[in-house]
N, CA and C atoms as an extended XYZ file, in Angstrom:
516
Properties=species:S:1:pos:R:3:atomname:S:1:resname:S:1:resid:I:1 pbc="F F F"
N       222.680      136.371      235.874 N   UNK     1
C       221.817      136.586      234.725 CA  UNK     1
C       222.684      136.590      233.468 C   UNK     1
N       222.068      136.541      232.117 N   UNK     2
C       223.296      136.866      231.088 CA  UNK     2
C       222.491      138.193      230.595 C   UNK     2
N       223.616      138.775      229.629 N   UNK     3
C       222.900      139.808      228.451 CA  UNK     3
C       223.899      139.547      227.593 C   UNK     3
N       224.030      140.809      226.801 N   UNK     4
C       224.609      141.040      225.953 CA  UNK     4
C       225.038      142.486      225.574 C   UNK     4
N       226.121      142.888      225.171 N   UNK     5
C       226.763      143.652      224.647 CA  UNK     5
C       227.469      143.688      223.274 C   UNK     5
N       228.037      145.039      222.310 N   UNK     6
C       228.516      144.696      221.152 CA  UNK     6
C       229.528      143.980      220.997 C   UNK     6
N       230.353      143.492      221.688 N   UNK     7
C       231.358      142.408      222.182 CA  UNK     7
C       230.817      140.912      221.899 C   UNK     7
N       229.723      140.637      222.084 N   UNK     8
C       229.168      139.452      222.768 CA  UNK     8
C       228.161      139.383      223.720 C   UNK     8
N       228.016      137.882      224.238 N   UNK     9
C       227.549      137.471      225.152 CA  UNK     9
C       228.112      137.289      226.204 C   UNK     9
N       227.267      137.537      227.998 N   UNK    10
C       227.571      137.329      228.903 CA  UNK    10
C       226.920      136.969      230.194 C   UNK    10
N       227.331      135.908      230.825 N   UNK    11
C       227.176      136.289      232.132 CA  UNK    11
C       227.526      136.764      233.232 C   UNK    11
N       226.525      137.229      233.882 N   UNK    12
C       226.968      138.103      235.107 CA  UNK    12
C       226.071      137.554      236.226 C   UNK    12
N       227.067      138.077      237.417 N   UNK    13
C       226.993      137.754      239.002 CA  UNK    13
C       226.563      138.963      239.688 C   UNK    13
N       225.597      139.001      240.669 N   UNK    14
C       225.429      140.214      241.240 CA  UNK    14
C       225.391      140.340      242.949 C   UNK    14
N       225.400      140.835      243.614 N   UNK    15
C       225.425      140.587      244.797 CA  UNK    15
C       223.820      141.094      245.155 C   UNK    15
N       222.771      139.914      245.507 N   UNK    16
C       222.014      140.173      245.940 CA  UNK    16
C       221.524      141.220      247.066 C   UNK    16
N       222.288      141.631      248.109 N   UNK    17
C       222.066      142.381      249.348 CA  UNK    17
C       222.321      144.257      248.580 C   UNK    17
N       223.315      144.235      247.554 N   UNK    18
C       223.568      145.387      247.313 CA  UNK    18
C       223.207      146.164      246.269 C   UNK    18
N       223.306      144.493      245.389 N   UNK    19
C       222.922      144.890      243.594 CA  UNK    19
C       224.366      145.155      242.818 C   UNK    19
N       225.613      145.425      243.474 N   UNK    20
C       226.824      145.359      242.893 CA  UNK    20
C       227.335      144.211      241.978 C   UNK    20
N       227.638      144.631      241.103 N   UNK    21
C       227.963      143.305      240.192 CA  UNK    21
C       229.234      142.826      240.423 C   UNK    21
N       229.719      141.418      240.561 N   UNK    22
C       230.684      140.755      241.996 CA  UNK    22
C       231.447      140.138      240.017 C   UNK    22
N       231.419      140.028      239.202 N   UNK    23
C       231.485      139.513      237.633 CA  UNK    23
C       230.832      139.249      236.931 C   UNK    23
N       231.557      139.582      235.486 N   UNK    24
C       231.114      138.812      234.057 CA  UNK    24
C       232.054      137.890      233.640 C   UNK    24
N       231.248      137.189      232.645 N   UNK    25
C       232.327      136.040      231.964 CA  UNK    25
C       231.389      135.911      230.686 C   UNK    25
N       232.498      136.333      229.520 N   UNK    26
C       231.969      135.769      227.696 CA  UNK    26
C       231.419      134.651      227.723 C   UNK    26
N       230.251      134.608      227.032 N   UNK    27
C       229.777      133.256      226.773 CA  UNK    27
C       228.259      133.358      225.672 C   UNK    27
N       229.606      133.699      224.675 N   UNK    28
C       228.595      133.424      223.502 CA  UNK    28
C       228.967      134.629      222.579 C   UNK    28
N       228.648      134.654      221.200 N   UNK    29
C       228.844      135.562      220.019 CA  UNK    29
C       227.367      136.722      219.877 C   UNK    29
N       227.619      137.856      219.573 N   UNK    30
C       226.556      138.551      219.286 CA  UNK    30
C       225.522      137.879      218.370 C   UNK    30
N       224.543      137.955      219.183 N   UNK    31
C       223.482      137.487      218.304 CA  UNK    31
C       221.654      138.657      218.687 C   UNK    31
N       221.410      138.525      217.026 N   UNK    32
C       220.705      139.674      216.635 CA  UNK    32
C       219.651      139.305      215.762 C   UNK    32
N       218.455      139.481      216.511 N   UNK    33
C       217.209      139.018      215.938 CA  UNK    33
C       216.038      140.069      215.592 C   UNK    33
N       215.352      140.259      214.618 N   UNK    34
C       214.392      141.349      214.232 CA  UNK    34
C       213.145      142.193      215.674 C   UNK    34
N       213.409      140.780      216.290 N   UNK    35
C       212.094      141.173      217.468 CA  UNK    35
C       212.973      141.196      218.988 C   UNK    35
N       214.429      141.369      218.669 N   UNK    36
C       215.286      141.450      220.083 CA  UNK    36
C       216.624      141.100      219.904 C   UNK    36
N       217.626      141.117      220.541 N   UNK    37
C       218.781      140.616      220.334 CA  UNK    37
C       219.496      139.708      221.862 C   UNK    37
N       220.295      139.456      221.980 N   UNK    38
C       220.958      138.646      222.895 CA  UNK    38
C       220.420      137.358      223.295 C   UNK    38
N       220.929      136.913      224.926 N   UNK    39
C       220.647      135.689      225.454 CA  UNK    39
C       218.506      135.779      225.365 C   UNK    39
N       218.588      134.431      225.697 N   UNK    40
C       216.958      133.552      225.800 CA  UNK    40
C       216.883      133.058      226.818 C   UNK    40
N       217.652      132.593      227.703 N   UNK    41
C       217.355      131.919      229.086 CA  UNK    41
C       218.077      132.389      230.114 C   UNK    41
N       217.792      131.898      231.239 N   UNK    42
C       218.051      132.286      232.552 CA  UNK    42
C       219.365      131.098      232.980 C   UNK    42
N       220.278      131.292      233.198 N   UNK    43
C       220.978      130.222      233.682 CA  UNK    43
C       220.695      130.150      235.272 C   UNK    43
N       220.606      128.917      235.138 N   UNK    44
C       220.597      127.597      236.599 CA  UNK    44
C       221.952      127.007      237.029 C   UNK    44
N       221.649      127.890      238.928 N   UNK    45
C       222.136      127.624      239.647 CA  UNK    45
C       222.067      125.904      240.290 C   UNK    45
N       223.796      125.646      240.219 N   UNK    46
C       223.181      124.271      241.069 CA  UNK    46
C       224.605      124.062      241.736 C   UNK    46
N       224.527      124.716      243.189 N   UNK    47
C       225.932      124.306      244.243 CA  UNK    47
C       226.530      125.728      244.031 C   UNK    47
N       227.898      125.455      243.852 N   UNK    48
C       228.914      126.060      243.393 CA  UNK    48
C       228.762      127.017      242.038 C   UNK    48
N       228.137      126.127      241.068 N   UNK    49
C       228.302      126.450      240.274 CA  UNK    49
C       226.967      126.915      239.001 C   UNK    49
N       227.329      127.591      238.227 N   UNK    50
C       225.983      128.286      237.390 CA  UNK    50
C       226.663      127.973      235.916 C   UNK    50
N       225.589      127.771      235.462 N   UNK    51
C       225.347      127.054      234.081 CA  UNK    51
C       224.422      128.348      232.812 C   UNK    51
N       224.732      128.267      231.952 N   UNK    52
C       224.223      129.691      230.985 CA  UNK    52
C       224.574      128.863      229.600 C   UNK    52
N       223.457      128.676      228.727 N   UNK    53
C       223.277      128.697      227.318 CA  UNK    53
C       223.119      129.773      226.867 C   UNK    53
N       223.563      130.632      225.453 N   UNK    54
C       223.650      131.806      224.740 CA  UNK    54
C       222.710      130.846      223.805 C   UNK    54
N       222.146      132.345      223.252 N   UNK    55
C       221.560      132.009      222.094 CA  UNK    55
C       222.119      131.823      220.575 C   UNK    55
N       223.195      131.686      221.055 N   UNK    56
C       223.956      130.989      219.909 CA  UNK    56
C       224.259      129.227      219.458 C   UNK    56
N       223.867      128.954      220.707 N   UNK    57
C       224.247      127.412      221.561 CA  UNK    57
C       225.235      127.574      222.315 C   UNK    57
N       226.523      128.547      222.625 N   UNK    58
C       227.509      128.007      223.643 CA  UNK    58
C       227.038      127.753      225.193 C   UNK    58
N       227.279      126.864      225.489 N   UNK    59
C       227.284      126.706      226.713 CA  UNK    59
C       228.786      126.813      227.748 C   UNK    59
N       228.483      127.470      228.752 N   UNK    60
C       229.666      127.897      229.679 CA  UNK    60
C       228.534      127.382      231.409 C   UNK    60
N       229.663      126.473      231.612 N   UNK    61
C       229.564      126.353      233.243 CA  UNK    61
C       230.517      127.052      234.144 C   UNK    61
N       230.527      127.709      235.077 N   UNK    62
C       231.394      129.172      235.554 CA  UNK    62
C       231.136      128.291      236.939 C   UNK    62
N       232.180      128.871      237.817 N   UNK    63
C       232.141      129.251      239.301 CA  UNK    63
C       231.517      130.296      239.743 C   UNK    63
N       230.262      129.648      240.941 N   UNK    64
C       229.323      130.830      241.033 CA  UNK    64
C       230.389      132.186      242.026 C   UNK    64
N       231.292      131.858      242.300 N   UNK    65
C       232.155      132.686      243.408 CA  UNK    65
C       233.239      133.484      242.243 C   UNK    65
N       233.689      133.304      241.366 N   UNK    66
C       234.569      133.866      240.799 CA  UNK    66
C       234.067      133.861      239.307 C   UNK    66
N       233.034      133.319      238.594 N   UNK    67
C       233.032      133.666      237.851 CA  UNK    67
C       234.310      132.632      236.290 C   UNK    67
N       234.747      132.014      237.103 N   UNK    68
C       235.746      131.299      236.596 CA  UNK    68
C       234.936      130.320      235.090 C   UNK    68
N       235.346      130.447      234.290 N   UNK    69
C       234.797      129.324      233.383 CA  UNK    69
C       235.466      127.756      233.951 C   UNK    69
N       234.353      126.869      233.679 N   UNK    70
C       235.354      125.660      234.314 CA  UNK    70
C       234.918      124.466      233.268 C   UNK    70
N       234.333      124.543      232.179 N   UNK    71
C       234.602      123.700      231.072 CA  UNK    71
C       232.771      124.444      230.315 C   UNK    71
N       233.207      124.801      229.156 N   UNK    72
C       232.283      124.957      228.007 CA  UNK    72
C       231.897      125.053      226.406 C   UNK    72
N       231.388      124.635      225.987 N   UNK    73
C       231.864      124.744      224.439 CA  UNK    73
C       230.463      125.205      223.483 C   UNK    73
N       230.052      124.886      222.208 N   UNK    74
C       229.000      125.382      221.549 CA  UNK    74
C       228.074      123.868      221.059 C   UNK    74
N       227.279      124.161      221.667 N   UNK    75
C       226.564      122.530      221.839 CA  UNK    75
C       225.631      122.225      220.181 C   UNK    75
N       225.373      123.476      219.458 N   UNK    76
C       225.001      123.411      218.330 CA  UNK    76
C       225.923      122.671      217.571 C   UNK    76
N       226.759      123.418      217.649 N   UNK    77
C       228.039      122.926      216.368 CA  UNK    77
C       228.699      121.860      216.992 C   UNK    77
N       228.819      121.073      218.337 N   UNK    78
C       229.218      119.884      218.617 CA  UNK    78
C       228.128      118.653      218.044 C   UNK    78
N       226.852      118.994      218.123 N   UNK    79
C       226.068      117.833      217.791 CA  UNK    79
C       225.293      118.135      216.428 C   UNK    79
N       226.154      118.860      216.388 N   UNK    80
C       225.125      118.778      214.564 CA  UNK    80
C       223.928      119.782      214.594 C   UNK    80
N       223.472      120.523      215.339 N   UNK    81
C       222.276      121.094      215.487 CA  UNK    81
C       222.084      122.708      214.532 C   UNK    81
N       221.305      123.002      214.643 N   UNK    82
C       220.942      124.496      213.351 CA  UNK    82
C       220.277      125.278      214.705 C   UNK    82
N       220.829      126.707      215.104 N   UNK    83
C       220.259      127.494      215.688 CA  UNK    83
C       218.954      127.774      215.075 C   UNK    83
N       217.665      127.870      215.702 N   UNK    84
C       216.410      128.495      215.202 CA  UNK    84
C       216.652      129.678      214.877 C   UNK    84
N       215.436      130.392      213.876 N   UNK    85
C       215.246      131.767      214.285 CA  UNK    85
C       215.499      132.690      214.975 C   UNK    85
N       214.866      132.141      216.124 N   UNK    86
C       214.840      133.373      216.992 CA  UNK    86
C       216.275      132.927      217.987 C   UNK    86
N       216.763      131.885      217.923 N   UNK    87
C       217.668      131.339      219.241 CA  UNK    87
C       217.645      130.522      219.808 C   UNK    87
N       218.793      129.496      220.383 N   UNK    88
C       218.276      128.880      221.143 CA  UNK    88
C       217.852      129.685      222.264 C   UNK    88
N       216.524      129.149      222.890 N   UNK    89
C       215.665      130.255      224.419 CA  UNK    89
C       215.480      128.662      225.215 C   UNK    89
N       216.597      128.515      225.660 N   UNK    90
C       216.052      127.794      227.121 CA  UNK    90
C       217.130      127.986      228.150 C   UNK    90
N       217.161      127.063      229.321 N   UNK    91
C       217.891      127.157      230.261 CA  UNK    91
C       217.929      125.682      230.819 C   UNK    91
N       219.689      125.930      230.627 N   UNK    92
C       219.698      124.113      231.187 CA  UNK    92
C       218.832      123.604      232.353 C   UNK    92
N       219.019      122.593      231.736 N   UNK    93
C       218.197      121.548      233.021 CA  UNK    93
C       219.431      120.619      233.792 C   UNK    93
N       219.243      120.818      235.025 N   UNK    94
C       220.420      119.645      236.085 CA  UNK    94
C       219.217      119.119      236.852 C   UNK    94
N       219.917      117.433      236.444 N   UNK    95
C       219.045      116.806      236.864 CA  UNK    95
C       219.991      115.520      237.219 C   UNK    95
N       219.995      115.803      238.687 N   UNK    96
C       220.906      114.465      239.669 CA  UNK    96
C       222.635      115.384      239.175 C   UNK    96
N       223.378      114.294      238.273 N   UNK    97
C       224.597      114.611      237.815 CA  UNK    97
C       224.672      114.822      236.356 C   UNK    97
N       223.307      114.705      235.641 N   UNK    98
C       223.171      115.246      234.390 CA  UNK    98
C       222.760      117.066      234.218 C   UNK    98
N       223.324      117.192      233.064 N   UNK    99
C       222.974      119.043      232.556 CA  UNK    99
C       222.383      118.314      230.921 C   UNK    99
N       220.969      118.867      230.639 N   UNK   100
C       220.445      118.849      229.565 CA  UNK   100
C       220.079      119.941      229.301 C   UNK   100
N       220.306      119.103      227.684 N   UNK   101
C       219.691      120.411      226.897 CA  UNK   101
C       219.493      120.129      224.917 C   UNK   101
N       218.817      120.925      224.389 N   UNK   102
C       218.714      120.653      223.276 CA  UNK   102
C       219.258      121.171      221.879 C   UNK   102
N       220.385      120.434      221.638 N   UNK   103
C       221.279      120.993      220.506 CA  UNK   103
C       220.166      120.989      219.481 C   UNK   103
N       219.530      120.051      218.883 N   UNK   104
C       218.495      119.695      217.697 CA  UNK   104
C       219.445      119.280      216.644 C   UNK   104
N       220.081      118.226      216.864 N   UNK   105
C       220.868      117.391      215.723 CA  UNK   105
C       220.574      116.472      215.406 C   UNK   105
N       221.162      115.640      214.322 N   UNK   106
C       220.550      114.658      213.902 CA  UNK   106
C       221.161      113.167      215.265 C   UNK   106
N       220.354      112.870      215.614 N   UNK   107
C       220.882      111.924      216.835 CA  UNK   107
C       221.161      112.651      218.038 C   UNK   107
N       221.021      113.703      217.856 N   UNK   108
C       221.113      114.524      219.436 CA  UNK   108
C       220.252      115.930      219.228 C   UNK   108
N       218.952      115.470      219.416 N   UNK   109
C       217.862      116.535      219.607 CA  UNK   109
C       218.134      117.369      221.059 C   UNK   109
N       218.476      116.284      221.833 N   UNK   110
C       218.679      116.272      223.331 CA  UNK   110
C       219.652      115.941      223.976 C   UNK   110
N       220.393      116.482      224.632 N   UNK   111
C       221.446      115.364      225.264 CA  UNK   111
C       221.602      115.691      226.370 C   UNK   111
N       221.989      114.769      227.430 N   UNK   112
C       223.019      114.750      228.632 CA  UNK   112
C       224.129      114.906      228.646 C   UNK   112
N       224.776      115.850      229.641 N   UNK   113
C       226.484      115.768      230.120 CA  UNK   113
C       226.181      116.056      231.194 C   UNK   113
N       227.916      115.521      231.248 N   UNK   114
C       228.339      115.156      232.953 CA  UNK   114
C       228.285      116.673      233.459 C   UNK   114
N       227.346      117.062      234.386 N   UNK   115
C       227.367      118.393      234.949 CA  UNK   115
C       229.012      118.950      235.436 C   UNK   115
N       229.847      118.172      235.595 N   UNK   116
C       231.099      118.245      236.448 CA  UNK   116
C       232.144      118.515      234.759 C   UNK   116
N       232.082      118.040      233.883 N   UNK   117
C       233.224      118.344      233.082 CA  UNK   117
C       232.822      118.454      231.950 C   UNK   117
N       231.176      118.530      231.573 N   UNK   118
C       230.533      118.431      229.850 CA  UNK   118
C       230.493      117.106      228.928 C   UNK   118
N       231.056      115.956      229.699 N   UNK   119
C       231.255      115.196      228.691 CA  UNK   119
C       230.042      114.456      228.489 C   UNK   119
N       229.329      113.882      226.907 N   UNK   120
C       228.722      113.270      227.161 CA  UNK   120
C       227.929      111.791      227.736 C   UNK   120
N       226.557      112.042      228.188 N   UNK   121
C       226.428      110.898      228.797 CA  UNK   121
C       225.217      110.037      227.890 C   UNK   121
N       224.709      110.841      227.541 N   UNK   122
C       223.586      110.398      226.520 CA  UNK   122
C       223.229      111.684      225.312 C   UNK   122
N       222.800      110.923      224.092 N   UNK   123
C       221.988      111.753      222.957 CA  UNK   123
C       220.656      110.795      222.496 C   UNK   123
N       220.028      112.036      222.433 N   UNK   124
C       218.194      110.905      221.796 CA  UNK   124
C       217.728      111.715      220.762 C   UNK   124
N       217.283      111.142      219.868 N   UNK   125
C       216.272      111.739      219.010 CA  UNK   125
C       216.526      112.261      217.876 C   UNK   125
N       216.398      112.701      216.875 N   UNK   126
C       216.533      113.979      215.751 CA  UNK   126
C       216.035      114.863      215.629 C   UNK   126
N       215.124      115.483      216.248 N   UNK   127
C       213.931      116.826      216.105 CA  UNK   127
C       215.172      117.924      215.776 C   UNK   127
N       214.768      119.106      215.260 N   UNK   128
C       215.428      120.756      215.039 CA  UNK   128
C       214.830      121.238      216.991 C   UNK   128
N       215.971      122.232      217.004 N   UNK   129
C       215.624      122.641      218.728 CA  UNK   129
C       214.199      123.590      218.339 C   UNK   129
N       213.678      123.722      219.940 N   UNK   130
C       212.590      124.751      219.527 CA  UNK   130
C       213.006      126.118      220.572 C   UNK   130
N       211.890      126.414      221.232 N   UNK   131
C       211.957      126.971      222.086 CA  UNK   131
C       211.754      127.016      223.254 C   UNK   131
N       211.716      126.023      224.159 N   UNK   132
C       211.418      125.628      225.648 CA  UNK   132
C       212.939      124.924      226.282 C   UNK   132
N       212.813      125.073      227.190 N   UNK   133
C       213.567      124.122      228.322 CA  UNK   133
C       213.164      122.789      228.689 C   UNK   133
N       213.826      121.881      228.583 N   UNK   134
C       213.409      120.839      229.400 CA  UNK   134
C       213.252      120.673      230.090 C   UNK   134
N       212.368      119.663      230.730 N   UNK   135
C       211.650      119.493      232.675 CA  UNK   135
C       212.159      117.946      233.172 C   UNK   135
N       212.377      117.853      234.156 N   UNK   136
C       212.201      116.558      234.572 CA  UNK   136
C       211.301      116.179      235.447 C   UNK   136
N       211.064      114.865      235.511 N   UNK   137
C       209.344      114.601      236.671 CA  UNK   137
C       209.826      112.801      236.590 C   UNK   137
N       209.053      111.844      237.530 N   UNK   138
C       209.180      110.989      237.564 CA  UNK   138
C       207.590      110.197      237.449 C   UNK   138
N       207.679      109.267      236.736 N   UNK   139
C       205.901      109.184      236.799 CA  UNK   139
C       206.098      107.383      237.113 C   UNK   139
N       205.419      106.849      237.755 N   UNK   140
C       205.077      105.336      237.878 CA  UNK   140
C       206.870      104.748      237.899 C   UNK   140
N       207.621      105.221      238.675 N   UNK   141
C       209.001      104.365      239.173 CA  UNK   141
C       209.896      105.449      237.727 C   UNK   141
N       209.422      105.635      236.976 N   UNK   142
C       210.411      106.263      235.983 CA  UNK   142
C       210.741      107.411      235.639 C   UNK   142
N       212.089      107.544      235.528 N   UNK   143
C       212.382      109.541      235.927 CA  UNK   143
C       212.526      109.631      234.497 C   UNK   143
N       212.028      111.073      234.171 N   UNK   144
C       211.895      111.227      232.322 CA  UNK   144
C       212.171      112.575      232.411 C   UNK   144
N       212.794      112.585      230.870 N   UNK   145
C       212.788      113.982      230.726 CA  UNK   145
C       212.063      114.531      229.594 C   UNK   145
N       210.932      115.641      229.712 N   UNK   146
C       210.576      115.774      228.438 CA  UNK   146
C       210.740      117.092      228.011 C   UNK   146
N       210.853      117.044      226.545 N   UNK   147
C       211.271      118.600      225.811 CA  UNK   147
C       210.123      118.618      224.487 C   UNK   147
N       210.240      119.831      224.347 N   UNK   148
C       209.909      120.252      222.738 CA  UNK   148
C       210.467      120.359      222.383 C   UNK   148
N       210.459      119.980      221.062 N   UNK   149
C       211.237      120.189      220.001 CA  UNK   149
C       209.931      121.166      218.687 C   UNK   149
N       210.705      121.384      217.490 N   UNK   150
C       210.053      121.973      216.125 CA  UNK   150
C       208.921      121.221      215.706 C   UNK   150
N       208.469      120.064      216.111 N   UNK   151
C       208.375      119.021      215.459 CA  UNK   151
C       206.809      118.287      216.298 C   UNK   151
N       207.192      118.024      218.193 N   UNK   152
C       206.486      117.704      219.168 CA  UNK   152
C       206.880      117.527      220.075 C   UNK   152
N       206.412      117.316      221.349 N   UNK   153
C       206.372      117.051      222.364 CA  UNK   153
C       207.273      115.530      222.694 C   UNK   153
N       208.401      115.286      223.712 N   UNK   154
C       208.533      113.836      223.756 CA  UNK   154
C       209.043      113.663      224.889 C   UNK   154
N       209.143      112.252      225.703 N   UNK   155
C       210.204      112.463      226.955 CA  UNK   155
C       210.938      111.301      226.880 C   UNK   155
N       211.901      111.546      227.465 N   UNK   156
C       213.190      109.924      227.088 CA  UNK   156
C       213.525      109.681      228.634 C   UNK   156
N       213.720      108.516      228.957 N   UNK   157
C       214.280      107.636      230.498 CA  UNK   157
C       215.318      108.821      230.265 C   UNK   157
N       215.297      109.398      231.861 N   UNK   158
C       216.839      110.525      232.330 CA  UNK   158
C       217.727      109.599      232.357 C   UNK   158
N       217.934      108.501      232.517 N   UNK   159
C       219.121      107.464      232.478 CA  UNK   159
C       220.010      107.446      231.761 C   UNK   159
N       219.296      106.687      230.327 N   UNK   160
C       219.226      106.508      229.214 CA  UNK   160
C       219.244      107.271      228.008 C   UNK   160
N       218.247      108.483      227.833 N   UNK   161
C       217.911      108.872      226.587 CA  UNK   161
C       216.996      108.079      225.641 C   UNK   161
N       216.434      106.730      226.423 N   UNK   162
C       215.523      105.988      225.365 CA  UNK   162
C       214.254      106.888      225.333 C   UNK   162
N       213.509      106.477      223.991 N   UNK   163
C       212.365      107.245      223.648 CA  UNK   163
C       211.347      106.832      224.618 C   UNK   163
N       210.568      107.284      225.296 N   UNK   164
C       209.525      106.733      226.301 CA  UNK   164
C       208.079      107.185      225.826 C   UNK   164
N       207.770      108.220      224.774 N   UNK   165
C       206.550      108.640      224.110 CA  UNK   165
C       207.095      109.884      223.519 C   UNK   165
N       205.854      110.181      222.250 N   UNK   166
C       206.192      111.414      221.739 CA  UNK   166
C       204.607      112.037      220.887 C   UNK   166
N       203.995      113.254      221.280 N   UNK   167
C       203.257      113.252      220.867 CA  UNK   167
C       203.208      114.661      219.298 C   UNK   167
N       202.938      113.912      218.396 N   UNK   168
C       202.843      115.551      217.390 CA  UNK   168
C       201.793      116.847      216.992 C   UNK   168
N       201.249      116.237      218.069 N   UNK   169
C       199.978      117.362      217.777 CA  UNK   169
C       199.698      118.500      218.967 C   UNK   169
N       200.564      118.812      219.687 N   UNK   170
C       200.929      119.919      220.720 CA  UNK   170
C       202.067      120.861      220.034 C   UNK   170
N       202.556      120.987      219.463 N   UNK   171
C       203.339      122.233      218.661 CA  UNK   171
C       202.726      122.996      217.378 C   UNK   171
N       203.381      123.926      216.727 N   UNK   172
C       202.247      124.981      215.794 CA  UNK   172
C       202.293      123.653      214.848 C   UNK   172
């Protein structure tokens, strides 16, 4: 799970059978909002390893056994993106050998990296981030991914990142 403390951000490991906490690992700057403070999402397990966005944007991929950081950085301030209000609030998406997620930059609303080392594989779009997670689904032969953004609704080829539809009249 992550939280937070006056230190920062973190995640933590727990031992299901006991409830003992097995580690933490920093991942992310205090962050402090009128209606709550700390992390927004749940990080996703996938193998080995667990994945955690702060609501700051950093992202940290850890070893689910030790807790080890094994490559992470701040996905806002890599792609140009403006933390919302309230935070970024989602939780990566792994999908095949991609990890998405939504910085909200100009040319990278969205992007792919290599689940194994962060690097990127794709960026789409310009929207500001919102508040959801992205999903993946495959419809008529084509695997898509779609997110919200500030702005609307859209989904891009998981391949690619090409635009595949976008609708603006499903957000406030």
């Amino acid at each position: 799970t992550q939280g937070q403390r006056p230190e920062g951000q973190f995640v933590l490991a727990f031992d299901a059978a006991t409830g003992r906490k097995l580690w933490e690992a920093p991942n992310g700057k205090v962050f402090r909002e009128r209606r709550g403070h700390g992390p927004r999402g749940t990080p996703t397990v996938d193998g080995d390893r667990v994945c955690a966005l702060a609501s700051d944007g950093t992202l940290g991929c850890f070893d689910c056994a030790t807790g080890r950081l094994l490559w992470g950085y701040n996905v806002v301030e890599r792609f140009g993106g403006k933390v919302p209000g309230w935070g970024i609030s989602e939780s990566p998406l792994i999908d095949g050998d991609r990890l998405i997620v939504l910085p909200g930059g100009k040319g990278a609303a969205l992007v792919a990296l290599d689940k194994k080392t962060g690097g990127l594989l794709w960026k789409s779009q310009s929207d500001s981030a919102a508040y959801s997670s992205a999903i993946a689904f495959e419809h008529e032969g084509i695997r898509q991914v779609v997110a919200f953004s500030d702005d609307s609704v859209f989904a891009v080829r998981a391949d690619t990142g090409a635009l595949l539809w976008r609708n603006k009249r499903v957000t406030n």
